[in-house]
C-alpha positions in Angstrom: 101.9 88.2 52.2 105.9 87.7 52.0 106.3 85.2 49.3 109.8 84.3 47.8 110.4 81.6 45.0 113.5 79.5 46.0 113.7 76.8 43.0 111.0 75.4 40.7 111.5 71.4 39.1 109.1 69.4 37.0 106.7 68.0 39.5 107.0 70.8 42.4 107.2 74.7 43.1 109.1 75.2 46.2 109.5 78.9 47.9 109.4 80.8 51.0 106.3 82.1 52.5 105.8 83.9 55.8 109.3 82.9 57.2 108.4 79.3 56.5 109.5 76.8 53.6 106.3 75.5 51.4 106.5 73.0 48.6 103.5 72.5 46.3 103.4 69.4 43.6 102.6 65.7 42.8 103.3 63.1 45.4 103.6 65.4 48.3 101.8 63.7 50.3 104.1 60.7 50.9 106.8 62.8 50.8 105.1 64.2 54.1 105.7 61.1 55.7 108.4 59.6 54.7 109.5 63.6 56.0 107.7 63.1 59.3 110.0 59.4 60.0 113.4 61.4 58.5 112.5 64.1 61.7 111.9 61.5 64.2 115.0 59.4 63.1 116.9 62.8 63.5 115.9 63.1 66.7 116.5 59.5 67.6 120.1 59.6 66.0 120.7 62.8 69.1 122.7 65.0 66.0 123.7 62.7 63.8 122.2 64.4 61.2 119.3 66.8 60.6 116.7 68.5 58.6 113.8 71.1 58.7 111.2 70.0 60.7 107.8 69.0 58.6 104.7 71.5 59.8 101.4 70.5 57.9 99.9 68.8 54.6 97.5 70.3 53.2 95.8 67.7 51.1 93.5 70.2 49.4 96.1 72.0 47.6 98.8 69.6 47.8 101.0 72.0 49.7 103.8 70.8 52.6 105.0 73.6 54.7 108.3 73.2 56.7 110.7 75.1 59.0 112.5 77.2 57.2 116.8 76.9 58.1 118.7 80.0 56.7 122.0 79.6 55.7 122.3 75.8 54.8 124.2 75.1 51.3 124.5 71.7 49.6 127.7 70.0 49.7 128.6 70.1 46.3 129.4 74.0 47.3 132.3 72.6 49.6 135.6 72.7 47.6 137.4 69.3 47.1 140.9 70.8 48.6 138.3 71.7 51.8 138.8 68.9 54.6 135.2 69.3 55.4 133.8 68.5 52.3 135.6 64.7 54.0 134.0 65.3 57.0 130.7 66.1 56.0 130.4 63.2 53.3 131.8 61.1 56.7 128.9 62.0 58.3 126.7 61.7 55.6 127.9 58.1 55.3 126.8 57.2 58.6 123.0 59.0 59.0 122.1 57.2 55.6 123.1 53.4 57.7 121.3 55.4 60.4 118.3 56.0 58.6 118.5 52.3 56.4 119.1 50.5 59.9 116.4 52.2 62.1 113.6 53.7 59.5 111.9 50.7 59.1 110.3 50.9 62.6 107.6 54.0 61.8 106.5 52.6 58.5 103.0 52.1 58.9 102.3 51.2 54.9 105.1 50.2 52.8 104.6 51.9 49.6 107.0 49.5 47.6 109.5 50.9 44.3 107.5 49.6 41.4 111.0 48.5 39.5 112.2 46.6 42.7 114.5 43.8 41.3 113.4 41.4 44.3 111.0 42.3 46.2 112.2 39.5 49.3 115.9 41.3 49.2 116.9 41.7 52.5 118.4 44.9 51.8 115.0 46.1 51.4 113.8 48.8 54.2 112.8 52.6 54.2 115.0 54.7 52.3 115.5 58.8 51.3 114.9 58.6 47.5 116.8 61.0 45.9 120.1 60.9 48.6 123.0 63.3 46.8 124.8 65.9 46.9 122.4 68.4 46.7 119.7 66.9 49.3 122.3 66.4 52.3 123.3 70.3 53.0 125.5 71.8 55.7 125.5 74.7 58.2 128.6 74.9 60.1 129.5 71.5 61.7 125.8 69.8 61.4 124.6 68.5 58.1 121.1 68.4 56.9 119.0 65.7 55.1 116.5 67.5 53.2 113.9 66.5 50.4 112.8 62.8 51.5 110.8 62.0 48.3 112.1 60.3 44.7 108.9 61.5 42.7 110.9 64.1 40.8 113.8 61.3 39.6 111.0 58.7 38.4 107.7 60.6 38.4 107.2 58.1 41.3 106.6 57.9 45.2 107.7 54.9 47.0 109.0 54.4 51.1 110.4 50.7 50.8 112.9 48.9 48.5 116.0 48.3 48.1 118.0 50.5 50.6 121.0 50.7 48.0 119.2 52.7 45.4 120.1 55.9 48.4 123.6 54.5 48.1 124.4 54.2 44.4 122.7 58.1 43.9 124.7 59.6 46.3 127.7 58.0 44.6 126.5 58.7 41.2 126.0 62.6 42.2 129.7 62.8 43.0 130.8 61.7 39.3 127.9 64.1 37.9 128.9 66.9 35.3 127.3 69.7 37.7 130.3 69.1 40.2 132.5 68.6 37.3 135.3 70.3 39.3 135.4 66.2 40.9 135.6 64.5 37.6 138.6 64.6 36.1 141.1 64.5 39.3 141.3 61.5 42.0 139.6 63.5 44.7 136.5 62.0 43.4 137.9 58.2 44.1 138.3 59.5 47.6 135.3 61.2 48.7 133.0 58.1 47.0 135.5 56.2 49.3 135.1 57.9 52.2 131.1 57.8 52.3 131.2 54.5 51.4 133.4 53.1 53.9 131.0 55.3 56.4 128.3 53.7 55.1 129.8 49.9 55.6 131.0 50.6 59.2 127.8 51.4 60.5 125.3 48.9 58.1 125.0 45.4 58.0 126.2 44.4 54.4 129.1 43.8 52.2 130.6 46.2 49.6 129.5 42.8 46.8 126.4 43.0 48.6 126.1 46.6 47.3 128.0 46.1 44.2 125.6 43.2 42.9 122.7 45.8 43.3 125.0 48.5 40.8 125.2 45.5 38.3 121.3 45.0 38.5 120.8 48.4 38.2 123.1 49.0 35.4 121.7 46.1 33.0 118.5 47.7 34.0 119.5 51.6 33.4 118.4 53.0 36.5 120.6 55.7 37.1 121.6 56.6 33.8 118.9 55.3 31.6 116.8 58.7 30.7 117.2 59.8 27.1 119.2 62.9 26.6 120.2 65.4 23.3 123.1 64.6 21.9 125.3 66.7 23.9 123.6 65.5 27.3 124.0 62.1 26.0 128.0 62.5 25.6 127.9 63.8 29.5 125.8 61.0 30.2 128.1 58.8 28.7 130.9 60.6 30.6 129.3 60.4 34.1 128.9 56.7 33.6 131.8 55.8 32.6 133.4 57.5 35.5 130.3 56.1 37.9 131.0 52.0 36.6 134.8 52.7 36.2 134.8 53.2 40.3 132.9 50.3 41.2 135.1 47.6 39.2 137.6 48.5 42.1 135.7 47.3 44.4 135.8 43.8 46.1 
């Protein structure tokens, strides 16, 4: 048996098995579906966007087995002087409205975010989870929406809540330390700008609409709240400084 260990995190193993792409962990089996609408919204979107198609569950050992892709790398491994790091974040702009305007159809439960600020908002709908740089991948002109599930950012699994918690991550990933290359130079002004304008010409809200939900989420420390070491706290401090910084130029 062929079996090759691709990454491990906190709450899941993942690695290659038999040419296919197996994940084993906590909350898989939501992740499965939320999965199962992210393929069919794929196919709906006719190449918007895609991602590895989801095979099976196995409840019993808590194992999801997908196609495998070769060859796809996240976009944080696109340089910021390459014009298709724009053009892939373009893209990626438009398959999240995609996704936050037409996933809402296959839910069949809503599993809801348990720190939903308002749970009437009409913002809310089915969302990724943990939409960033390093879940939205590339190979050659097509990009790929991989890992539909937020259990390893809150030790959670949800489907439904406020569609803007995919939007502020995504934006947050591109001030992080790990693509500190964007940090300290405008580009990163520019390719937040150029998702979100992506995002706005393709979904039915307002850029206050979104930047009322950062302020929520700020006084409430949802994307930087987790306690660090010292030195992680001064990155921390760093990344959202940067994050906050971009959004007071909004209006």
């Amino acid at each position: 048996m062929q079996k090759e260990v691709v990454k491990g995190k906190e709450n899941c193993h993942i690695y290659r098995e038999q040419g296919l792409f197996v994940k084993s962990g906590k909350f898989l089996a939501q992740e499965y579906k939320n999965t199962q609408i992210g393929a069919q919204l794929s196919k709906d979107s006719k190449g918007l966007f895609l991602g590895p198609k989801p095979i099976s569950f196995d409840n019993n050992t808590s194992k999801i087995t997908f196609e495998f892709i070769p060859d796809m790398l996240p976009l944080f491994a696109l340089d910021t002087k390459d014009k298709e790091l724009e053009k892939k974040v373009a893209l990626a702009g438009r398959a999240l409205a995609y996704i936050h305007t037409n996933g809402h159809k296959y839910i069949e439960e809503k599993v809801h975010l348990f720190f939903d600020f308002d749970s009437d908002n009409k913002f809310n709908g089915f969302f990724h989870g943990d939409f960033n740089l390093q879940n939205v991948q590339y190979l050659k002109d097509d990009i790929y929406i991989i890992d539909w599930s937020l259990s390893p950012l809150l030790d959670n699994t949800a489907n439904y809540g406020c569609v803007f918690h995919d939007v502020q991550w995504f934006i947050a990933s591109i001030f992080t330390l790990k693509n500190s290359k964007k940090i300290f130079n405008t580009k990163a002004r520019i390719i937040a700008d150029i998702f979100l304008d992506n995002y706005l010409q393709n979904y039915n809200c307002s850029i206050l609409d979104i930047k009322k939900f950062v302020t929520s989420s700020r006084k409430n420390k949802l994307v930087f709240g987790v306690k660090y070491s010292f030195l992680n706290g001064l990155k921390i401090k760093l990344q959202r400084f940067n994050f906050y910084n971009y959004w007071k130029t909004k209006s």
